[in-house]
MARBA-100565 format. One record per residue (C-alpha): residue in one letter; z, x, y negated. Coordinates in steps of 0.1 Angstrom, whole numbers, plus 5000, padded with zeros to 4 digits. Example, Ala and Ser with C-alpha at 12.3 -4.5 7.8 and 13.67 -1.06 7.14 Angstrom:
2
A507851235045S507151375011
This chain:
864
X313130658803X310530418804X307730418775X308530158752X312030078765X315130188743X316930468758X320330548749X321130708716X321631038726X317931068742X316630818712X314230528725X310430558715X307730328718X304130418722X301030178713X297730298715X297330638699X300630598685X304530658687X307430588668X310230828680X313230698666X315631008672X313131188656X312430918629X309031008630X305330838638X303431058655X299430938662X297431148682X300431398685X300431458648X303231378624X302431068601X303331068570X306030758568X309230768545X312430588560X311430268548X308130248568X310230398599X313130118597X310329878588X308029948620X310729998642X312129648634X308529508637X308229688674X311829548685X311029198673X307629148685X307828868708X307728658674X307328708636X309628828617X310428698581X309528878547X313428818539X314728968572X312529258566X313829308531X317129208538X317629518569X315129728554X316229738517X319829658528X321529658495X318429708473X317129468448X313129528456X310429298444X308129158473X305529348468X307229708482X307029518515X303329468510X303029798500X304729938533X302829688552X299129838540X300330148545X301230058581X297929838586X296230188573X297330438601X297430198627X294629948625X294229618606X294829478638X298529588641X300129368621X299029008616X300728768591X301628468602X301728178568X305028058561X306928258590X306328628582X304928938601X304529018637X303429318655X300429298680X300029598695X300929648734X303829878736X303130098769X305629998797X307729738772X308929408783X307229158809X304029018784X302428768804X306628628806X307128678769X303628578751X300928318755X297728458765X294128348758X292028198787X290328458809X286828518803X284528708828X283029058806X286729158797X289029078819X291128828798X294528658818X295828378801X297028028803X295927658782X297927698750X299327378738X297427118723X297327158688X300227248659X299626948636X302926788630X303826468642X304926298611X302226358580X302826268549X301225908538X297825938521X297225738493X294325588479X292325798504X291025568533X287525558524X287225898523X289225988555X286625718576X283825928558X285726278570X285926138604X282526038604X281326368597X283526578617X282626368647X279126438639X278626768625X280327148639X281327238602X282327008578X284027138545X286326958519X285527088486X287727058453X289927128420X293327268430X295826998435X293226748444X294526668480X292326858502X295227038523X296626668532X293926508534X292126748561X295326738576X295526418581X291726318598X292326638619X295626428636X293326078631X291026278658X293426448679X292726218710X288926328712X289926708711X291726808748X292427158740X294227038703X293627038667X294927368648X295727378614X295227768606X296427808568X294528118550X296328148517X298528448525X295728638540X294128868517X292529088542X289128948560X290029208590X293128998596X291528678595X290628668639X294228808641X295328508617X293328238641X294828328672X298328388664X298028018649X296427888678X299128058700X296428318719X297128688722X294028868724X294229238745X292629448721X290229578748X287429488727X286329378691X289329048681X285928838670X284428908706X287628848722X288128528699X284528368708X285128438743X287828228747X286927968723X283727938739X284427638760X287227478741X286927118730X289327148699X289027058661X290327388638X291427318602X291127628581X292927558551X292427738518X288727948525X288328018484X289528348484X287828498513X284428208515X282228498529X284828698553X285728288569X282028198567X281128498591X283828408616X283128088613X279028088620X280228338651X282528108667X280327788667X277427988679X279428058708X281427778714X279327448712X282027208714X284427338689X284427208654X285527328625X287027148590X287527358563X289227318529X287827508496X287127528465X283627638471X281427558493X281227808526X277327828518X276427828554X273127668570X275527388594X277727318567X278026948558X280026938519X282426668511X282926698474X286426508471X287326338434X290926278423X292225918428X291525658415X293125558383X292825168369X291425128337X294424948315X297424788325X296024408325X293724488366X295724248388X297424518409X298024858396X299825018426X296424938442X294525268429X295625558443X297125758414X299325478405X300725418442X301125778446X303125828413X305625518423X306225628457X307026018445X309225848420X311025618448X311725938471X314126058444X315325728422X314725468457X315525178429X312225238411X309924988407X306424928384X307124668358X306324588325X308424828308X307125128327X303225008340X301225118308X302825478306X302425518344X298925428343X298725688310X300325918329X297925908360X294925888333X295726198317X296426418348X292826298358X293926148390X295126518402X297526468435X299626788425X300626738388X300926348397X303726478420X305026728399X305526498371X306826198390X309326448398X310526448362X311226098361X314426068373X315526338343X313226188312X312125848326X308625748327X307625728291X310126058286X307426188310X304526038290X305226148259X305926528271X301926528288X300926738260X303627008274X301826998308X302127348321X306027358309X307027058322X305027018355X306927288377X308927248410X307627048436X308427028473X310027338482X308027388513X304627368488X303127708488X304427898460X300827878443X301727458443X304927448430X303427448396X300227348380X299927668361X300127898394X297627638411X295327678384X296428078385X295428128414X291927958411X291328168376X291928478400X289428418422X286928468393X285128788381X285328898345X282528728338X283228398356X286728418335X284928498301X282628148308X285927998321X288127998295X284927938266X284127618285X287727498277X286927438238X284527138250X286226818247X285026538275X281426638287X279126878278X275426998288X273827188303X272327388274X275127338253X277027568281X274527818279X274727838237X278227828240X278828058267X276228318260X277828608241X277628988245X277229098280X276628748291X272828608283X271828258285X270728258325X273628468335X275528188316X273727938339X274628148369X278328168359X278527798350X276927728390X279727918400X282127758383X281227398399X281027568431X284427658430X285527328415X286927438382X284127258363X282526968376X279026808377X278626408372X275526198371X271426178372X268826308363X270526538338X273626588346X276726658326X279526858330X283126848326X286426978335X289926798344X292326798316X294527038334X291827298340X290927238303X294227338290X294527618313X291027788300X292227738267X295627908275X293928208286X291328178257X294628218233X295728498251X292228708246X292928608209X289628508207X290228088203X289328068166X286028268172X284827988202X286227708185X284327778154X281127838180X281627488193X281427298160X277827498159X277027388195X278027038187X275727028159X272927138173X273226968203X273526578180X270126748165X268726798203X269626408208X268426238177X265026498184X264926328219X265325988207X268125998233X271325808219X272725818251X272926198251X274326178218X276925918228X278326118258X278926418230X281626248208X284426338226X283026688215X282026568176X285526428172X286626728179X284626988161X284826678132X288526778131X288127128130X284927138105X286626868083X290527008081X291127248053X287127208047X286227528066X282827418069X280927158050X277627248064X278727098097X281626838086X278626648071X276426678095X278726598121X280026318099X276026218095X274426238127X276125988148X276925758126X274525498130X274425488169X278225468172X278225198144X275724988168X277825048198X280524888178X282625198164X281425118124X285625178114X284925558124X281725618117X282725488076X285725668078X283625998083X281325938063X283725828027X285726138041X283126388037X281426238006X282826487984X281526798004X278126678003X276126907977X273227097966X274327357987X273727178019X270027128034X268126858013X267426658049X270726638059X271426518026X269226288024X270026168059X273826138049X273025908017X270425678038X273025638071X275925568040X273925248026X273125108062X277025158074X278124978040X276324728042X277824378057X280524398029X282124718044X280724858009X280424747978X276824657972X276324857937X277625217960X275025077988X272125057961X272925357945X272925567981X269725407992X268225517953X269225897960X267825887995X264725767988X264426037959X264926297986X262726168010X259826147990X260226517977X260426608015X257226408022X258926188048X257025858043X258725648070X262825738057X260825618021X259825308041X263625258053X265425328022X263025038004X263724798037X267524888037X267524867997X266924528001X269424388026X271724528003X270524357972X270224017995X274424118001X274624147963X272523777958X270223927940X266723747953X264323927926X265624267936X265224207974X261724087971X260724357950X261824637972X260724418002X257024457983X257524827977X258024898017X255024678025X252924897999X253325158016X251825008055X248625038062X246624958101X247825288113X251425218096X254025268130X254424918146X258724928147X258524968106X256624718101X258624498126X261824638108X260424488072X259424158086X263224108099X264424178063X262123938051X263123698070X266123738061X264823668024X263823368033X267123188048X268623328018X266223127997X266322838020X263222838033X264822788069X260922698085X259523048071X262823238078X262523098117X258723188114X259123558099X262023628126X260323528154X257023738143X259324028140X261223928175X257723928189X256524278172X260024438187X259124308223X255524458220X257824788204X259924768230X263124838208X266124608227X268024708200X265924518174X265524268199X268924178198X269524178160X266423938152X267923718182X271123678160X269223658127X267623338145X270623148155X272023228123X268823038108X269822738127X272922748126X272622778085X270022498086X272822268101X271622298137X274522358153X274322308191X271022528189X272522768176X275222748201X273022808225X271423088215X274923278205X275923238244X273223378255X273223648226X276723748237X275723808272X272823988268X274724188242X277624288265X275724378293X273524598265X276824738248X275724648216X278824588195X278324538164X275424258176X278524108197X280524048171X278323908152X277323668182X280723638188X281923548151X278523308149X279423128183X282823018170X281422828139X278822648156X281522558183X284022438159X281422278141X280222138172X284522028178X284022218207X287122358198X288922478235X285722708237X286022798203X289322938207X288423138241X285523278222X287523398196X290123598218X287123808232X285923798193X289023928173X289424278189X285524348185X285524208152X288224448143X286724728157X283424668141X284924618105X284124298097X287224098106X288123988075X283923958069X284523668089X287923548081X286223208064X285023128103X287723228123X289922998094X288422678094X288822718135X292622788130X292722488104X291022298128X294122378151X296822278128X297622668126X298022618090X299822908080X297423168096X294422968082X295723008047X296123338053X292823438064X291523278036X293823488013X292223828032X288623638023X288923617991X290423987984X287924078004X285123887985X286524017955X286324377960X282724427982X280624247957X278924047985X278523687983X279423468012X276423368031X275722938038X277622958069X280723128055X281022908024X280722598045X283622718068X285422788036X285222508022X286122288051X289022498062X290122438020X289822018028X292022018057X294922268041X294822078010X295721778031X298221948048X300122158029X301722147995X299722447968X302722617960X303322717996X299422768005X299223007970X302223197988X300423228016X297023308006X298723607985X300123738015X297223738032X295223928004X298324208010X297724218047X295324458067X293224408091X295024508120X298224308104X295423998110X294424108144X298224118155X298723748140X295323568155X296523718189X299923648189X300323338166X297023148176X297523258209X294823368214X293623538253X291523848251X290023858283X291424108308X295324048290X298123868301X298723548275X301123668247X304423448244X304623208218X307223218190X308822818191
């Protein structure tokens, strides 16, 4: 008999490797003479490895011979294959991704091995025969990438430049194809190939050298230690190696990895994470999702990735697809709320052909349920969006997954220190929190956007799945109520830090905590603060509808109970965001009355000074003069040289505003532009802007229309570029009279598509409903005209704020030309049904009966 040869079955063959034999007639593994202990299973299972070993052998082949007959679960195979690894060496038996296992060991005296098996190149100390192996096992036909050809010239740059390069991000995100696909883009400058050398399956850092060579095709003799033996022949190879998936073992990879370019000088290496590889040569591209377009009106939608890459899934499976009006908004949605992720894109355009795209739109919120199957040659862990996200969650310690799943109650952004309040419970301090929450961007479940402070944030998906696990630890009432805290104090951090850009980017995570705070009133304390705080910076960026709505909505949970300061606070920002007629003026008054009370008993001078400046604005909406100038006096009382500069700025704009109302029009311009001045010297753009528009409103009162003109144009711009809102609309709303009074009427009517939507957003459309009616008039639009004028009037009737010069003038011309026009009896029937409609019934008329073009959207049709 010859060792490692079967014999006939009388004499039973055995094969010997190493210290080892498996004598089949005996059914028995002997090492070092000695009876292993191996039931039948690990017998058949060994022997079938050792009679197959020119190749690998498949998991189902093994459980199909092995377990003939048996229903077994996966993992007895694993079992039997530790067990194996155990008595023979880690080195024994290698697995090979997506084909199976295969034995390594020389079998003494077996078949011809350097006839069978590819050998590595010889090197010198050991002794090494073997021939070139082929160049490279990247296929020859790669799936088209999409919306990724800045970033694969970027990858090439790099790997062209630097040994280690490593592609870093969320799971799903595209790193696999992308990696992929550069690796073949370079293929012509790497002679001795490019080898894509997948890591998922390989749980085992000892197996990872096995892993390497078996996927480059190299059999390594065992004479010496595999990462020696590896180096040695990679030590002059020119070739690019792709190791795919490194998240699971980063330390195990980054030690091969530093060994092998030490050695081998030409070799270079691109690697694809979710964490970085945290080695000294390591150059980190951190890739984003694709790109999504904004709305559905950009020019071409397919040209962002996300969109192209949806379509062209959908077109694989239903070829007759195409993007068109009926399906571009909920694609775009689609893309938008899977956060330009590759994988659930693909996953859900594979649902289209079953529920169609708005099917697939409206069933988002069912993500996890929904979003399964995939390409069947995906790794298992990519056929869903749950086990994607599963697998990353494993990767994590306890404590990682306690911070993990926590972060998930944060809605949009968050900080840094709100993470480390929120986070920090029990075992896990507020540095510890910080170390976790590193961690976590590392391994691209959360991630980390802009400068100096940074913010972070994690995709939708992610989000979901933290808060899945979060329900499962029972513990989501308990963080959810710890958020609404969090939020708070984080809007108290912000206002502290005069930062209202800090306190913008947290009202994804007020709304939320808002909802939760608010609903069944579980807690008034921070319903009205969260309803308080903001208010007044949203209201300037333009959201005044919400920040109202909040603030009538909590009204009847503020009490004694709650902190006097926060009371006061709430009363003070209720006045200001009613003013404008969004109020009527008699609750303004009365809210500035009970602020001011408060404020003195707190001893905070400059709200007193505000609530007497603010008191009268809302006795000038009112018309009352007397009461205006007295609380005007009352504020100025108070100022002395060391009184702050922006309050005394603040009370000069409200007194020019006195004066155009008493039509002093030379003073009113005077007082203004002191105040303008006095906010430049401040340096408050805010107050900048709003004394810019109390100026052009001057002229244009005083009957200086192509001033004023002038000035709104140049108001508008500044104020978009500022994102001042509620100033734009006013510029806006101010830049159509003067135009139509100008019979500048084309602009007019391009001014006031851009003009409706903010109006409405702002809460002053039907404000302005006298201006945007003598335009419509002007038009022959006679119908809507009345009908604006029919919102007026209700309007007017219920706010107890008189029209100001400008308004009653466009009032009363738009009245001239409709009582010209149209018989009463049809304008009365008209003017009631505009008093019935609402604002947004108005919006939805101006833009599609006046049509009008809001920039950015196509022209609506025309009814004939």
């Amino acid at each position: 008999m010859v060792s490692g040869t079967p014999v006939p079955d009388d004499e039973g063959p055995v094969y010997r490797f190493g210290h080892a034999e498996l004598d089949l007639a005996a059914h028995e593994l002997r090492i070092e003479g000695k009876r292993a202990p191996l039931g039948a299973r690990g017998i058949g299972l060994l022997r079938m490895l050792v009679e197959r070993r020119r190749g690998a052998v498949s998991k189902h082949e093994l459980l199909d011979i092995v377990w003939k007959g048996v229903i077994v679960e996966e993992n007895n195979l694993q079992v039997q294959i530790s067990t194996l690894r155990r008595m023979l060496g880690p080195n024994a038996i290698a697995t090979i991704p997506g084909r199976g296992y295969r034995f390594m060991l020389p079998v003494d005296g077996g078949f011809d091995e350097a006839a069978e098996v590819p050998q590595i190149a010889q090197g010198p100390p050991v002794g090494i025969s073997a021939q070139r192996a082929e160049a490279g096992n990247v296929p020859a036909r790669l799936p088209e990438l999409y919306g990724r050809s800045s970033e694969s010239d970027t990858l090439q740059l790099l790997v062209e430049q630097h040994p280690l390069v490593s592609i870093v991000g969320a799971a799903g995100i595209g790193k696999t194809r992308l990696g992929v696909a550069v690796a073949a883009a370079l293929a012509p400058s790497c002679p001795d190939g490019v080898w894509v050398i997948e890591f998922a399956s390989v749980n085992d850092g000892q197996l990872l050298v096995q892993t390497i060579a078996q996927a480059m095709r190299l059999t390594l003799p065992g004479l010496r230690e595999p990462l020696d033996e590896l180096c040695m022949v990679l030590r002059e190879r020119r070739a690019l190696l792709v190791m795919d998936n490194c998240e699971h073992l980063t330390d195990e990879i980054a030690a091969v990895i530093a060994r092998v370019l030490c050695d081998a000088v030409a070799l270079r290496v691109l690697a694809t994470t979710q964490e970085p590889l945290k080695l000294a040569i390591e150059q980190v591209f951190r890739l984003a999702p694709l790109s999504v377009p904004a709305n559905a009106q950009v020019t071409d939608p397919a040209a962002y990735g996300a969109v192209r890459l949806f379509v062209e899934r959908v077109r694989a499976l239903q070829p007759s697809f195409k993007l068109d009006a009926s399906n571009i908004a909920a694609s775009i949605d689609i893309c938008h709320r899977l956060d330009g992720l590759p994988l659930a894109i693909e996953l859900a355009a594979a649902r289209v052909p079953v529920l169609g795209v708005v099917g697939v739109e409206e069933r988002i919120g069912e993500r996890f349920r929904m979003l399964t199957g995939g390409s069947r040659f995906a790794p298992k862990r990519h056929q869903t969006l749950r086990a994607a996200l599963d697998w990353s969650h494993a990767l994590l310690d306890e404590d990682e997954r306690a911070v993990y799943r926590r972060l998930g109650v944060f809605v949009g952004s968050f900080s840094l220190e709100g993470a480390q309040e929120l986070a920090a419970a029990g075992s896990i301090d507020a540095w510890s929190a910080l170390e976790h929450l590193s961690s976590l961007v590392e391994k691209s479940l959360v991630i980390a956007e802009g400068e100096p402070r940074p913010r972070y944030r994690m995709l939708e998906s992610t989000r979901e799945h933290a808060l899945e696990q979060l329900a499962l630890t029972g513990e989501t009432d308990e963080w959810i109520a710890r958020h609404a805290d969090v939020t708070r104090h984080a809007l108290e951090r912000a206002i502290k830090q005069r930062r209202p850009d800090a306190l913008l980017a947290e009202m994804g995570n007020v709304r939320s905590a808002y909802e939760w705070a608010y609903g069944g009133g579980r807690n008034p304390l921070v319903a009205v603060a969260l309803a308080t705080l903001p208010s007044m910076v949203i209201a300037v960026e333009g959201a005044v509808q919400e920040a109202r709505r909040r603030l009538l909505e909590v009204e009847p949970l503020v009490s004694e109970s709650l902190p006097r300061s926060l009371v006061a606070q709430y009363w003070q920002w209720y006045g200001r965001i009613g003013l404008d007629g969004r109020l009527p003026s008699s609750r303004c008054s009365e809210a500035f009355r009970r602020a001011e009370r408060l404020f003195i008993e707190l001893g905070n001078d400059r709200h007193v000074h505000a609530c007497r400046r603010h008191m009268a604005e809302a006795l000038l909406d009112a018309g009352d003069l007397l009461g205006a100038a007295q609380a005007l006096e009352r504020a100025k009382s108070m100022e002395d040289e060391m009184w702050p500069l922006a309050d005394c700025m603040r009370r000069l704009r409200v007194e020019g505003l006195w004066l155009a109302k008493a039509g002093r029009s030379d003073e009113a311009l005077r007082c203004s532009s002191l105040a303008y001045e006095k906010a430049q010297e401040a340096g408050i753009d805010r107050y900048q802007l709003v004394l810019l528009d109390d100026i052009a409103r001057i002229h244009l009162e005083a009957g200086n229309a192509h001033e004023a003109a002038a000035r709104y144009r140049a108001l508008a711009e500044r104020s978009r570029h500022a994102n001042a809102g509620l100033t734009l609309s006013n510029a806006l709303a101010g830049l159509i009279a003067a135009l139509t009074a100008e019979d500048q009427l084309d602009e007019a009517e391009l001014v006031a598509g851009e003009a409706v939507p903010v109006l409405a957003r702002c809460g002053i459309l039907v404000a302005r409903a006298d201006v945007l009616a003598w335009l419509m008039a002007r038009r022959g639009r006679f119908e809507l005209a009345t009908r604006l004028l029919g919102a007026s009037d209700h309007f007017r009737a219920g706010c107890e704020t008189a029209r100001d010069p400008v308004e009653e003038r466009c009032r009363k011309e738009a009245q001239a030309l409709l009582s010209a026009a149209v018989q009463e009896p049809v304008r009365l029937g008209w003017m009631r049904a505009g008093a019935a409609a609402s604002e947004d019934d108005l919006m939805a008329s101006m833009l599609r009966s006046a049509d009008l073009i809001v920039p950015g959207e196509a022209r609506p049709q025309r009814d004939a």
